[in-house]
N, C-alpha and C positions, 0 to 999 in steps of 0.2 A: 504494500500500500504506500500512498505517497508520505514520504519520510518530510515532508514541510510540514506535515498536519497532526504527525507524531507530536501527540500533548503528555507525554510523558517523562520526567524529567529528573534522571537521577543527577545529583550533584550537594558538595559538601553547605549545609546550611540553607539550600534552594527552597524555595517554599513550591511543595506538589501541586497539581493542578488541583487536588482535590484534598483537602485536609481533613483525612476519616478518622475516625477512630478518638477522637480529640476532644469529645464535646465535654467531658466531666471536666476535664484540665481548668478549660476555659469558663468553663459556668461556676468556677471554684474561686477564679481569677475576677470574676464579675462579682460574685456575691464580696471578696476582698474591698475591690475599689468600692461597693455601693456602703459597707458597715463605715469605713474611713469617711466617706463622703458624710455620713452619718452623727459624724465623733465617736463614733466606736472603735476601742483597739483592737489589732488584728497584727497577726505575726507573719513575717515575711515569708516567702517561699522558697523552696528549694525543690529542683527536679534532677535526680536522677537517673541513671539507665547507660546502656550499654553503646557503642558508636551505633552511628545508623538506625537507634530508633525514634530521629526526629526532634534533639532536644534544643539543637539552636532555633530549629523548625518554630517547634511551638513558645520558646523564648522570644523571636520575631515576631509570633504573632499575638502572645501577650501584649506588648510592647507597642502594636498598635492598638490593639484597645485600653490601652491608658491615653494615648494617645487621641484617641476617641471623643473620650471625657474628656478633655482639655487638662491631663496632666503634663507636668514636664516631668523629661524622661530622658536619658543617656544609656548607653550601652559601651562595656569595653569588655574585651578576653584575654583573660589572665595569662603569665606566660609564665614558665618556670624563671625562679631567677630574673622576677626583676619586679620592682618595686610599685604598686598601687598608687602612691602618690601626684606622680603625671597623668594615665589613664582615669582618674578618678575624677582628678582635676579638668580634662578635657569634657568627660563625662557631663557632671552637674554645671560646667561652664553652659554646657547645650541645653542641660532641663532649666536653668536659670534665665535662659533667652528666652523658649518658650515661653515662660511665664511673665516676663520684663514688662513687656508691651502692657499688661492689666493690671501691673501693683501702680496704684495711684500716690503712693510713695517712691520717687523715684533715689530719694536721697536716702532711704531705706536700703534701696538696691544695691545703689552704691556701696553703702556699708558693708554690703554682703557680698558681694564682690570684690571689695577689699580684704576682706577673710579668706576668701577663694585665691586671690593672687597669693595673697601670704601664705598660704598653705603651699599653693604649687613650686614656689620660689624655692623653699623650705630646700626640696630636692636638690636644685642645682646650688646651693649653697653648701651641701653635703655631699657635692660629686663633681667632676672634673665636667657638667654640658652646661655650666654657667654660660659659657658665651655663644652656645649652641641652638638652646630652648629657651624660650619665652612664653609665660601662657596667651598671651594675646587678650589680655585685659585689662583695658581703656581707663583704669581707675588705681590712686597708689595702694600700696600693700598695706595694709595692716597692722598693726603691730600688739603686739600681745594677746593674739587668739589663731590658735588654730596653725601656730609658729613656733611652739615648742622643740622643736626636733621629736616627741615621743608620737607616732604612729597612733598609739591607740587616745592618747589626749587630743592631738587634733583633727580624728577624725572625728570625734564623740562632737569638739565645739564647732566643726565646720557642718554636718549635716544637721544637728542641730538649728543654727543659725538658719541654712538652708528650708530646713521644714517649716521656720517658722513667716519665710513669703511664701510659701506654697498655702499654710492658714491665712495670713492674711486675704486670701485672694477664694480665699473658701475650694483651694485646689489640693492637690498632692504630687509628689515628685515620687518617680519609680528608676532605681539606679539598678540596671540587668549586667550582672556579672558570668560572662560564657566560661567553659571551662574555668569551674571556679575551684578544682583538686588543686590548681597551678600555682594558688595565690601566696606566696610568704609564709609561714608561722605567724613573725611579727603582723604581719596582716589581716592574716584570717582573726589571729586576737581583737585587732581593731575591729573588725566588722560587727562581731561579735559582740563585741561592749557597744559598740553602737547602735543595733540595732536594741541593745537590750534598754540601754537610754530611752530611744525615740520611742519604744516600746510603753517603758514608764510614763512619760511626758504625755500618753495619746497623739503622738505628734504623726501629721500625714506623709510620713516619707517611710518609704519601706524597699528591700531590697530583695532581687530576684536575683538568684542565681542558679548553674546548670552546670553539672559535672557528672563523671563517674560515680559507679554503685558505689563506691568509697569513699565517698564525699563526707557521707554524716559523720563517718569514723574521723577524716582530718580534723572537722566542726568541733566535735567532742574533743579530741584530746586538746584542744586548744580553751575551749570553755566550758565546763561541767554542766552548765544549764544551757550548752547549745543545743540539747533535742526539746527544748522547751521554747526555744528563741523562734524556730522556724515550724513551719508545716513542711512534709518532705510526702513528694510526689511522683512516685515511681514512676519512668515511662517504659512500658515492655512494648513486645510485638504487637500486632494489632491480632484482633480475632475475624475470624474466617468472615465474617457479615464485613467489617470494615472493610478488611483487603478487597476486600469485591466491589466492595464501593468507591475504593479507591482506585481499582480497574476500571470500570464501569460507567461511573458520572461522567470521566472526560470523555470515553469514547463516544459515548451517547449524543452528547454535545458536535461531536464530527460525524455522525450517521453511523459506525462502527457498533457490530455485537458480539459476545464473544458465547461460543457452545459451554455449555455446564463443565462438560469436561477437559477442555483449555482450564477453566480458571480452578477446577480442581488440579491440576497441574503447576496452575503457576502459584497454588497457594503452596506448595508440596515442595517446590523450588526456593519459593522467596521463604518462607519457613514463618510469613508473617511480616518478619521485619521490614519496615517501610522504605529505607535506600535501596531493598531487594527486590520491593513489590516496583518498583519504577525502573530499574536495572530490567528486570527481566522483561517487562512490559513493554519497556523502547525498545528494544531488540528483538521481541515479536512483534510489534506492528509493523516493525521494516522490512521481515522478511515474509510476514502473511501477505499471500495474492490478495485474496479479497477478503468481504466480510459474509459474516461470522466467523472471528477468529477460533480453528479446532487445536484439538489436542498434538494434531499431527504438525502445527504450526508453532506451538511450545516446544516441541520435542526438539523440533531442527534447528531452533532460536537456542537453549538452553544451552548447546556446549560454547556459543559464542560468545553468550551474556557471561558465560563463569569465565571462557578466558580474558573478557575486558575484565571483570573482577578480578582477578588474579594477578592482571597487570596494576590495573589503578587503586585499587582497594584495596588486595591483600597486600601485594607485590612493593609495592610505594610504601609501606607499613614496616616488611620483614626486609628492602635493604636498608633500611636507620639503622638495624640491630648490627654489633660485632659478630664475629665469629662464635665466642663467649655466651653470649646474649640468646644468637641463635640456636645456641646446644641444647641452652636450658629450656628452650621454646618449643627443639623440636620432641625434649620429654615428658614437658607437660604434654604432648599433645599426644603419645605414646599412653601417657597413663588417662590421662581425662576422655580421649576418642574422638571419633567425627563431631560430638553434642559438645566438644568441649565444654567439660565439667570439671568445678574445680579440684583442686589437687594437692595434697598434702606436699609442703616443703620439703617436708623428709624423707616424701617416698620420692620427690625429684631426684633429694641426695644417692637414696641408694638405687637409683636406674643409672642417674650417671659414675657410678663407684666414686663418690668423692664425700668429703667432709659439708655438712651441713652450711658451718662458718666460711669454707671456702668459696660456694656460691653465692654468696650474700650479695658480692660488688655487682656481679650480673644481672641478679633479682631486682636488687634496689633499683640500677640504671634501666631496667626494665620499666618498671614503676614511673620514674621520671618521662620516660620519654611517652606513657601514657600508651604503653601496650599491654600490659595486664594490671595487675589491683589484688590487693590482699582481701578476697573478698569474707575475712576470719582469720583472726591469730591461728598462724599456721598453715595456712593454705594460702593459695594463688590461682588464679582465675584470668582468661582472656577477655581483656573490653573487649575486643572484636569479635562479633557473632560468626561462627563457621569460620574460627581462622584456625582452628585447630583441624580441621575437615582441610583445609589449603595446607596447609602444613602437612599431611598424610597423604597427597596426595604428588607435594614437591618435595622429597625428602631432599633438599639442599642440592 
C-alpha cells in the first residue's frame, strides 16, 4: 500500500497516531490539575515503566493539558552527571513566560525573576561556563535567595517563590522531568524536599516526572517519605483491546482494514508494547498489497520489522556496552530467557565463573548507561523489553 499514507509511527518520544491504552493516566492527571485549581493539595506524579512503553509519550501529553488550562509549564531530561541547576532554570524561565503576560504585578515578576537569574548564575559561579552560559534574563540577580550554593535550599526558595505567581494568577506551574533515574543524588534530594514544601504550603506547583521501574527505589533512598511525596504510575504494555485500537483508528481514518487474524498476529509480535505495536505496523502497511490487511501480510512484514529492531533498537543499545558489559548481558539473558526475567546477581556470578564483587564495575556501568535496573536487592533486570530474546538470538 502506499507508504505516504502509512500513519504509523515508530520513533523515540513521537506521539502515535493514536494514543490507546492511556485514558486512566490522563483522567488521573485531570482530576490532579482540577483539586489544585481547587486549593486542594495533591502530590506530584511519577510514571514509570520499561523503554518503549510510551513514557515520554504520555509525559508530552500530560504536559499539554496543563497547558490547556492555562498553566505554565517546562520540560527538561535529566542526564547522568550533570547538574539540575541550568535545565531547571531554562525550564521555569518558560513556565514563568507563560504566565508573565497575566500577573498584573509586573514588578512582582521581576522579583521572581530575579531569584530565577540568581539561582541559575549560582552554577556558573561554581564551574568553569561562566563566560559561556547566560540565562537570558532581562532583570539583575538577586541576592540572598535561592543563591546559597546548597541545591536543596534553593531549590525549596526558588519554586516556592515561583508557585506563588502561578497563585497569584489563580494558575499552577507543572515542571516535567524525563528520564528522571539520571538526576544527581544531591538533586533528587532537592526535588524531594521541594516538593514536600510546596506540598505543605498547598502551593500550585507540582512536578512530573518519568523514568525506569527503578525510579521509586532512587526516590527512597534519597528521602524516606519519598513514596508519600509522589503518586507512582506504572506504565506497562497495552492490553489486546488497546493495541487494536491503536492499529485500527489510524487505518480507519485512510480506508484500511485489517483481518482478525493479522492483528492477532501482530499483537503476538508487538507483545503489546506500544514502540512494537507501531514498528511492526509501519512495516506491514508497506508491504500489504491491499486492504484488508491478512495474517499472511504480518508474516512476511515480521522478519523485516525485527531486523530494523535489531539494528535501531536493540542494536544502537548493545554497541554502548564494552566487551565487559556485554558478557554480563549476554548471561542475564542465558538465565532470565527470550521473557527476559529478572535475574539473581549471583546466579550471573556463577554462569560467568567469577567473583560476585568482580562484576560489580560492569553491572553498575550497566545501570548508568540505562540498560538494565536493579529491579530488587539482588537481582537485575533488562529496561528493554525483548532485549534478552535479541541477545539469544545475536550471540555476539
Amino acid at each position: 500500500m502506499d507508504p505516504v499514507r502509512n500513519p504509523y509511527a515508530p520513533g523515540a518520544g513521537q506521539r502515535p497516531p493514536e494514543l490507546a491504552g492511556r485514558d486512566a493516566e490522563l483522567s488521573a492527571f485531570d482530576v490532579v490539575l482540577e483539586r489544585i485549581a481547587h486549593g486542594r493539595p495533591e502530590r506530584s506524579l511519577v510514571l514509570t515503566g520499561l523503554r518503549g512503553v510510551g513514557k515520554t509519550v504520555l509525559l508530552n501529553q500530560l504536559r499539554s493539558a496543563a497547558i490547556s488550562r492555562g498553566w505554565g509549564t517546562g520540560k527538561i531530561e535529566a542526564r547522568p552527571e550533570q547538574s539540575l541547576r541550568r535545565p531547571v532554570s531554562s525550564a521555569l524561565h518558560m513556565a514563568l513566560r507563560e504566565l508573565g503576560p497575566r500577573h498584573r504585578d509586573q514588578e512582582s515578576m521581576e522579583e521572581v525573576l530575579g531569584v530565577l537569574k540568581s539561582f541559575a548564575l549560582r552554577e556558573s559561579a561554581d564551574s568553569k561556563v561562566r563566560d559561556r552560559w547566560q540565562p537570558g534574563i532581562d532583570v539583575p540577580a538577586a541576592t540572598g535567595r535561592a543563591d546559597s550554593g546548597d541545591m536543596e535550599i534553593d531549590l525549596v526558595e526558588l519554586l516556592s517563590d515561583a508557585a506563588g505567581v502561578a497563585a497569584d494568577i489563580g494558575s499552577g506551574i507543572a515542571l516535567f522531568i524525563d528520564e528522571m533515574q539520571d538526576v544527581q543524588p544531591d538533586d533528587v534530594s532537592a526535588i524531594c524536599a521541594a516538593c514536600h514544601e510546596l506540598s505543605q504550603q498547598g502551593a500550585p506547583l507540582i512536578v512530573v516526572g518519568a523514568g525506569l521501574p527503578h525510579l521509586p527505589a532512587v526516590l527512597s533512598a534519597s528521602k524516606s517519605y519519598s513514596e508519600r511525596l509522589f503518586r507512582y504510575l506504572r506504565i506497562d504494555r497495552l492490553d489486546r483491546e488497546a493495541a487494536d485500537r491503536a492499529l485500527l483508528a489510524p487505518a480507519s481514518r485512510e480506508g484500511v482494514e485489517f483481518d482478525p487474524a493479522a492483528l492477532d498476529a501482530l499483537y503476538a509480535a508487538a507483545d503489546g508494547y506500544p514502540y512494537f505495536v507501531q514498528a511492526y505496523g509501519k512495516v506491514t502497511w508497506d508491504l500489504a498489497a491491499s486492504s484488508p490487511i491478512t495474517a499472511a501480510d504480518v508474516a512476511m512484514a515480521a522478519p523485516v520489522a525485527e531486523a530494523e529492531l535489531a539494528v535501531g533498537f536493540f542494536g544502537s543499545r548493545y554497541d554502548r556496552a564494552t566487551p565487559a558489559e556485554r558478557e554480563y548481558m549476554h548471561a542475564m539473558a542465558e538465565l532470565g530467557g527470550p521473557a527476559g526475567a529478572a535475574v539473581a546477581t549471583s546466579e550471573v556470578a556463577v554462569s560467568l565463573g567469577r567473583k560476585p564483587a568482580s562484576l560489580s564495575p560492569a553491572r553498575d556501568s550497566l545501570i548508568k548507561k540505562g540498560l538494565v535496573y536493579s529491579a530488587e536487592r539482588g537481582s537485575i533486570a533488562f529496561t528493554v523489553p525483548h532485549f534478552g530474546r535479541y541477545l539469544l538470538r545475536h550471540p555476539d
